[in-house]
MIDOSE-1310 file (N, C-alpha, C; in nm, 2 decimals, decimal comma, always signed):
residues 68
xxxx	+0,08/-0,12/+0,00/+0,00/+0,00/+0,00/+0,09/+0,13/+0,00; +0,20/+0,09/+0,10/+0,30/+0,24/+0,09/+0,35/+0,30/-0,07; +0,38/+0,15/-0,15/+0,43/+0,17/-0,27/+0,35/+0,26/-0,37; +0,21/+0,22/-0,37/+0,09/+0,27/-0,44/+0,09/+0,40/-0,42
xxxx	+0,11/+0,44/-0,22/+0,04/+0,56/-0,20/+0,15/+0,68/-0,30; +0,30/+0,62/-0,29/+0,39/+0,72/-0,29/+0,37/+0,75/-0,41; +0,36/+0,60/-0,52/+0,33/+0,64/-0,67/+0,21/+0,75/-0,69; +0,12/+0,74/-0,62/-0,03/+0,84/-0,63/-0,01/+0,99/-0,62
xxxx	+0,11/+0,99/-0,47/+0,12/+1,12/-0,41/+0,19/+1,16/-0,52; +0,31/+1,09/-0,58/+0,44/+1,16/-0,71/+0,39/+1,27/-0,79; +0,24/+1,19/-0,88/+0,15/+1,24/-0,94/+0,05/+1,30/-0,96; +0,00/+1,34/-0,77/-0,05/+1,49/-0,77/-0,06/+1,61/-0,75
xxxx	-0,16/+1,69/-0,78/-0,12/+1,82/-0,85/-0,08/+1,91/-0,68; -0,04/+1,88/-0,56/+0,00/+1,94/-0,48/+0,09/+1,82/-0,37; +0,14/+1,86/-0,25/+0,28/+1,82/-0,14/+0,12/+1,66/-0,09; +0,18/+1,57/-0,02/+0,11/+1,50/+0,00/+0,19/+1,44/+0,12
xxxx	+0,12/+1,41/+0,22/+0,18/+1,35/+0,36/+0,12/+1,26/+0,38; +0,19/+1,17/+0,40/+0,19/+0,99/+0,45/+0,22/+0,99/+0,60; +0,10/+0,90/+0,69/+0,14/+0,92/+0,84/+0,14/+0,79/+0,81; +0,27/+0,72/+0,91/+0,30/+0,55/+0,91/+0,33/+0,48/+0,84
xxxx	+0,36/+0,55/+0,73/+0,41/+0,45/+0,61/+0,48/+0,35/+0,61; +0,49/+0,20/+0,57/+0,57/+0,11/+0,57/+0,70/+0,17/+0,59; +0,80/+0,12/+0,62/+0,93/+0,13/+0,61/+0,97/+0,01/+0,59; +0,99/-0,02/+0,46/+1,10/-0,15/+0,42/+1,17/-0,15/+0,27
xxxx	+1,25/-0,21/+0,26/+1,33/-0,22/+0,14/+1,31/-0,14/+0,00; +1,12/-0,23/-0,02/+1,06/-0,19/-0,10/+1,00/-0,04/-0,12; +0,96/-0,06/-0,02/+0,97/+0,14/+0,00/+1,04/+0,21/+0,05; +1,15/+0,19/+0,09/+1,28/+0,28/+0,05/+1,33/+0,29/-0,07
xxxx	+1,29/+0,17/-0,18/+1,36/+0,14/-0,28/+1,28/+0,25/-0,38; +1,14/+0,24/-0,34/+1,02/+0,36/-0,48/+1,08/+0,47/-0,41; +1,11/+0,50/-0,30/+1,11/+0,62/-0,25/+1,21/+0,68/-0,32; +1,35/+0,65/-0,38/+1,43/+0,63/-0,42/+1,46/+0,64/-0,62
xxxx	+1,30/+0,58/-0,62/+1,34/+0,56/-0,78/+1,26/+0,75/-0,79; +1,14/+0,74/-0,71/+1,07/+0,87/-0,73/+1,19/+0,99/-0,70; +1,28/+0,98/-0,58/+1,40/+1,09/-0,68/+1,44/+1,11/-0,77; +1,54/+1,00/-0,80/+1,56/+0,98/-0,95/+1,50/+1,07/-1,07
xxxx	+1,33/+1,05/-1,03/+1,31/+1,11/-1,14/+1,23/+1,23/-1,13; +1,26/+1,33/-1,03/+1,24/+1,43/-1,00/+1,16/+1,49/-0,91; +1,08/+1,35/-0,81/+1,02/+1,38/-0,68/+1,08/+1,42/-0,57; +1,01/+1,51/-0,50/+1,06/+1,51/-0,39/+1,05/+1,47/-0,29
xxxx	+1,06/+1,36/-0,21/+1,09/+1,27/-0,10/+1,10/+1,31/+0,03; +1,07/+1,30/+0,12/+1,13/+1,34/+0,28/+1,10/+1,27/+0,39; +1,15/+1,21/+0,43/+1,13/+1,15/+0,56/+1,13/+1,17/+0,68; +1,07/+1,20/+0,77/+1,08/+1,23/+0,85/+1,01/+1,17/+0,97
xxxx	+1,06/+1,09/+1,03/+0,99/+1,03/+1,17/+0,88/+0,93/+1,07; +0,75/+0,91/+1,17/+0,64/+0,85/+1,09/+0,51/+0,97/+0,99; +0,60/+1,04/+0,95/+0,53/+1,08/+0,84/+0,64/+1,12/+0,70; +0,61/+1,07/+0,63/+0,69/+1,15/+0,50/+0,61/+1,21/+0,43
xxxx	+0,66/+1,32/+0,33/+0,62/+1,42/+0,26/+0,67/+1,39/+0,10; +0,52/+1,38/+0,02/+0,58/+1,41/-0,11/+0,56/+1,50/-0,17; +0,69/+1,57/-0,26/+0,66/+1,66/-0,36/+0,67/+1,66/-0,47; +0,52/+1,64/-0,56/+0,55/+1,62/-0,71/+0,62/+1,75/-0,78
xxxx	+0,71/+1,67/-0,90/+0,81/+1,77/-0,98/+0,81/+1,76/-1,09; +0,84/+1,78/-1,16/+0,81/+1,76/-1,37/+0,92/+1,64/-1,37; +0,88/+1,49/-1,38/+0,91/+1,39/-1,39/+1,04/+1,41/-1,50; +1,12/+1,37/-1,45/+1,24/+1,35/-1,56/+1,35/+1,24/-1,61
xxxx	+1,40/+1,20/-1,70/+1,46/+1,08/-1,74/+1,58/+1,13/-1,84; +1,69/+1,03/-1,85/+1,69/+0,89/-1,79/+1,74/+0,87/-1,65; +1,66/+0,77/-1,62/+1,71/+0,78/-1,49/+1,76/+0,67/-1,42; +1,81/+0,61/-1,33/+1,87/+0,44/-1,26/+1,77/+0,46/-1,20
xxxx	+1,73/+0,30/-1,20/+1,64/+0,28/-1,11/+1,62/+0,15/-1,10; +1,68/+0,10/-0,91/+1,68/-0,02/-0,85/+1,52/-0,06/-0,80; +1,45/-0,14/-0,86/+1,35/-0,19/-0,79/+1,40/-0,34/-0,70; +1,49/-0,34/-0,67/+1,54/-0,49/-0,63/+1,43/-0,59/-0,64
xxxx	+1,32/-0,68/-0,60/+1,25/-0,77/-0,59/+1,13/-0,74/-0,59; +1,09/-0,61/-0,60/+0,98/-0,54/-0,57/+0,87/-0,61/-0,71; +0,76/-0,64/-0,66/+0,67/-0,66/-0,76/+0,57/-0,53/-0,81; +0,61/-0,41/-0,72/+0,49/-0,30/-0,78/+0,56/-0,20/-0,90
């Protein structure tokens, strides 16, 4: 669900705050690709913050095992 949310939040039209979000591999790993390509990320305690940015490429991007 964290995966889904952060992809949702990337892509809307304003900042978007996650209270509790998973914390594991796999979302550290989106959290990660969504830099890459121009989101803004932030972690902080049990809430993170996203900020959508004009998506950009090319970019690396580790999904290690991740199925989303």
């Amino acid at each position: 669900m964290t995966n889904r949310a952060l992809v949702l939040a990337a892509l809307a039209a304003e900042p978007t705050r996650l209270h509790r979000p998973l914390v594991s591999r796999d979302t550290t790993l989106m959290a990660a690709a969504l830099r890459a390509l121009g989101v803004t990320v932030t972690e902080n305690g049990d809430v993170w913050e996203v900020v959508p940015g004009e998506l950009r490429g090319p970019a690396r991007v580790d999904v290690g095992l991740s199925g989303t």
